[in-house]
C-alpha positions in Angstrom: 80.8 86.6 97.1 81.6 90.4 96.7 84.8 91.4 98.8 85.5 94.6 99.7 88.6 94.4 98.3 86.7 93.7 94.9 84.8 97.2 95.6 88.4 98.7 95.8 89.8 97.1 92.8 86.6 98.3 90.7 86.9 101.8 91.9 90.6 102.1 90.3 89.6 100.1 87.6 86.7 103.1 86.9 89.4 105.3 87.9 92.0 103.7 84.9 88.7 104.5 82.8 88.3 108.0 83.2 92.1 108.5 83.0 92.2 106.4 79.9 89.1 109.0 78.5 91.1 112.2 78.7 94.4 110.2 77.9 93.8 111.1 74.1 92.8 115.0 74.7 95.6 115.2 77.5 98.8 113.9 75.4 100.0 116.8 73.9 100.4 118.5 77.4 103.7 118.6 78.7 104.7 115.9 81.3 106.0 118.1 83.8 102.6 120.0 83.5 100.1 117.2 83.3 102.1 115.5 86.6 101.8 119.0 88.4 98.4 119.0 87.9 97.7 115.5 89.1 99.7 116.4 92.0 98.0 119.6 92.9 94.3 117.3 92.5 95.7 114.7 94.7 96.3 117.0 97.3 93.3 118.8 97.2 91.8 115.3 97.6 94.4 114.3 100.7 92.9 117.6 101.7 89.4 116.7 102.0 90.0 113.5 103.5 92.2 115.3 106.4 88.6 117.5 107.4 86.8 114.8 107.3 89.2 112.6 109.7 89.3 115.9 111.7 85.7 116.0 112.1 85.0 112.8 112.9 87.3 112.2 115.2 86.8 115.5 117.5 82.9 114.1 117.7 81.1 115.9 115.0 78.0 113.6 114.2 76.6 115.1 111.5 74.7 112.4 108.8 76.7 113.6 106.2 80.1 112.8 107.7 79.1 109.2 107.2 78.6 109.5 103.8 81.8 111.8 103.4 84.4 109.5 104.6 84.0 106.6 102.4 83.3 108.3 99.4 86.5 110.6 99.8 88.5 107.2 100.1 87.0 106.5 96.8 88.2 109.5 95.4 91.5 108.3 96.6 91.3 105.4 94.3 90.0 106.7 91.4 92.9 109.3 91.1 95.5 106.6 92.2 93.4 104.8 88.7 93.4 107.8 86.7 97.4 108.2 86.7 97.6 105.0 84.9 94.8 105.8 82.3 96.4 109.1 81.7 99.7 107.9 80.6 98.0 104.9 78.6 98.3 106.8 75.2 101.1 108.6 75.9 104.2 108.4 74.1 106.0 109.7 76.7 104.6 108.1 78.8 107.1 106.3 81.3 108.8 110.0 81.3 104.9 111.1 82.9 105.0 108.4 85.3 108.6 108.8 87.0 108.5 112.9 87.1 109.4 114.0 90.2 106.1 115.0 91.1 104.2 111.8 90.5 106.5 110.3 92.4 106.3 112.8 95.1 102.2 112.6 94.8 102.5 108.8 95.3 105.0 108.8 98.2 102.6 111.5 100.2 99.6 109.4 99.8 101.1 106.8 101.2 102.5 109.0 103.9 99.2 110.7 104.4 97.4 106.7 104.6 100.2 105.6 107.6 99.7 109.3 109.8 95.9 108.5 109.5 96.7 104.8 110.3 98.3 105.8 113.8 96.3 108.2 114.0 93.0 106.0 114.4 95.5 103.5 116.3 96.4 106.0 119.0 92.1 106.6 119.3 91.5 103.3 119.2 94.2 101.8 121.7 91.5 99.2 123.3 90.2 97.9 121.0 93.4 97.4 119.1 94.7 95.9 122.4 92.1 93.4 122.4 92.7 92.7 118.8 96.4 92.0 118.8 95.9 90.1 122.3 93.7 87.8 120.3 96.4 87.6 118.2 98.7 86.4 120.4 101.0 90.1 120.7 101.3 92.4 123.5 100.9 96.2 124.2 104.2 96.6 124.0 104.1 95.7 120.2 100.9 97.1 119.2 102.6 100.8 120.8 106.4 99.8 119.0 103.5 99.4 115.5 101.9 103.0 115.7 105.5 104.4 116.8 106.9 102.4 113.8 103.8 103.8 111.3 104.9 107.3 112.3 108.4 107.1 111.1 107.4 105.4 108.1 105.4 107.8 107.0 108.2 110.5 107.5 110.4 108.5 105.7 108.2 107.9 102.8 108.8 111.8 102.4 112.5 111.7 102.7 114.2 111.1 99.3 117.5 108.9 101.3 115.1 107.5 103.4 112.4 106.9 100.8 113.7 102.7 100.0 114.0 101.7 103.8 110.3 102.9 104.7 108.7 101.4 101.6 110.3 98.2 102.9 109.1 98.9 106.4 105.2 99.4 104.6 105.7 96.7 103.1 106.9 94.2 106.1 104.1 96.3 107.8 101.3 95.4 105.6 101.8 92.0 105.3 102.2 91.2 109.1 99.0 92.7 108.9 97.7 89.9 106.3 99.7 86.9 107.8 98.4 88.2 111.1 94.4 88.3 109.6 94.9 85.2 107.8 96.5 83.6 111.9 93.1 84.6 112.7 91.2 82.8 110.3 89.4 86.5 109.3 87.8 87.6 106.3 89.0 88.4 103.3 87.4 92.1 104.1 89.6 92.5 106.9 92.7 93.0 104.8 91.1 95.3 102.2 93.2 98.6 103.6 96.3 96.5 103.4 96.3 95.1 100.7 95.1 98.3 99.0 98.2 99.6 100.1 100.6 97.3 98.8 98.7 97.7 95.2 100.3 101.6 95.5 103.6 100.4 97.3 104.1 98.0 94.5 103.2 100.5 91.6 105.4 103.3 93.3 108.3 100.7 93.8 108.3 99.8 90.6 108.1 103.5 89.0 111.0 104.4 92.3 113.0 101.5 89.8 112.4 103.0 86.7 113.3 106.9 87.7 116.2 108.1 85.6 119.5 107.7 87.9 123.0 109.6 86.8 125.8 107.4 85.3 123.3 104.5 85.4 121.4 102.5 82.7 118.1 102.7 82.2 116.3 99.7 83.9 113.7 98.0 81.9 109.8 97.7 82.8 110.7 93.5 83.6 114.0 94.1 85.5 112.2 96.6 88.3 108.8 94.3 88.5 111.2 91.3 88.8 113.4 93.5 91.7 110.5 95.1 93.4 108.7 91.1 93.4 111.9 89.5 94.8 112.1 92.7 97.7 108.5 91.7 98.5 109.1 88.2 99.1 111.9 88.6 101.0 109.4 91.1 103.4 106.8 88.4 103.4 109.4 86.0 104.7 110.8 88.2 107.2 106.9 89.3 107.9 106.2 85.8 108.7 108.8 85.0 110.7 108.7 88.0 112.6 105.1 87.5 113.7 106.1 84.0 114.6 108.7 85.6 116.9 107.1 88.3 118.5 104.3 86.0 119.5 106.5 83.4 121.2 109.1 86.1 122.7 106.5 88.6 123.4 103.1 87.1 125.1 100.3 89.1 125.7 99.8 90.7 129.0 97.4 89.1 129.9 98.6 85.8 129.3 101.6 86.0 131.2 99.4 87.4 134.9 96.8 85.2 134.0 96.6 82.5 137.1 99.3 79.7 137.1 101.6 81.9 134.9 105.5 81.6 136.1 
């Protein structure tokens, strides 16, 4: 069976293609230069995707719009792909990967992925509410969630702020999948998560290896293991957290239903 999560892994797999393609007639451009290219494409990309949201969300129904929208997503991907083709033949290349402005390009998509999330979360309040009811949360929660996304994302733009919110993305992102898999949903339903945590993960890792003053340089093994062991610890506390909020925090309309108190 074809997951859409399979669809998403193939398009950055395409993307890793194309990047690995000009990777050869690319390497002799400087790293600073190649990355601020990358970075100015990404946000012409973010860009696009922002119009499109905008249209679709003031009521524009044009046939074209439903085409757009999944298609600029993909676009999304295969840059995301791209950056790690592009440095594949490098010899410079961990230098191209933790320049200031790949890093900065990574930590705005992400940014732009959470406004967007609360974004369709404030528009979609119902039938959110209906969804984390099932679940076994209130309204209370599912508002503290879109007020929480919000100050992610502006963290994720803060350097000093920039480790805290990529915790609480990740922490975020998983409730999401423990929550799915409480429901006994489809792999499909966690696509946008766990597409998310693929960039979280890559960006944490790369956030590891930056070059720090008066501190050795941290191998490729030492950040994947830190990043890995930070992640577990979120799934815990995402686990036990969604545990919690469900027995301390009962959906509304559990607690008026007949016979309550």
């Amino acid at each position: 069976m074809l997951y859409r999560i399979d669809y998403t892994l193939g398009v950055m797999f395409v993307g890793f293609l194309v990047g690995a393609l000009f990777s050869k007639s690319t390497a002799r451009i400087e790293p600073s230069i190649l990355a601020r290219k990358y970075y100015i494409a990404v946000a012409v990309a973010l860009s696009l995707q922002a119009c499109i949201l905008t249209c679709s969300r003031i009521g524009m129904h044009r046939p074209f719009l439903h085409y757009a929208a999944p298609l600029a997503n993909d676009l999304g991907s295969v840059l995301f792909g791209t950056l790690f083709g592009l440095a594949m033949r490098r010899g410079d290349r961990r230098q191209f990967l933790v320049d200031p402005y790949i890093l900065g390009t990574l930590r705005m998509v992400l940014a732009f992925t959470f406004v967007c999330a609360s974004f369709s979360k404030a528009l979609t309040f119902a039938p959110l509410a209906a969804f984390f009811e099932q679940s076994g949360y209130s309204d209370e929660f599912l508002k503290f969630i879109i007020i929480a996304e919000v100050f992610i994302a502006i963290g994720l733009l803060l350097p000093w702020a920039f480790v805290p919110a990529l915790i609480g993305l990740t922490i975020d992102m998983l409730g999401a999948l423990v929550t799915h898999i409480h429901n006994g949903d489809s792999l499909n339903e966690n696509t946008g998560a766990i597409a998310i945590l693929i960039r979280a993960a890559a960006l944490g890792v790369l956030w590891m290896l930056r070059p720090r003053d008066g501190e050795a340089q941290r191998t490729i093994r030492t950040s994947v293991l830190r990043v890995a062991v930070i992640a577990a610890a979120c799934l815990v506390f995402a686990i036990g957290g969604s545990k919690a909020v469900r027995h301390f925090s009962p959906p509304v309309s559990e607690a008026s239903s007949p016979g309550a108190g």
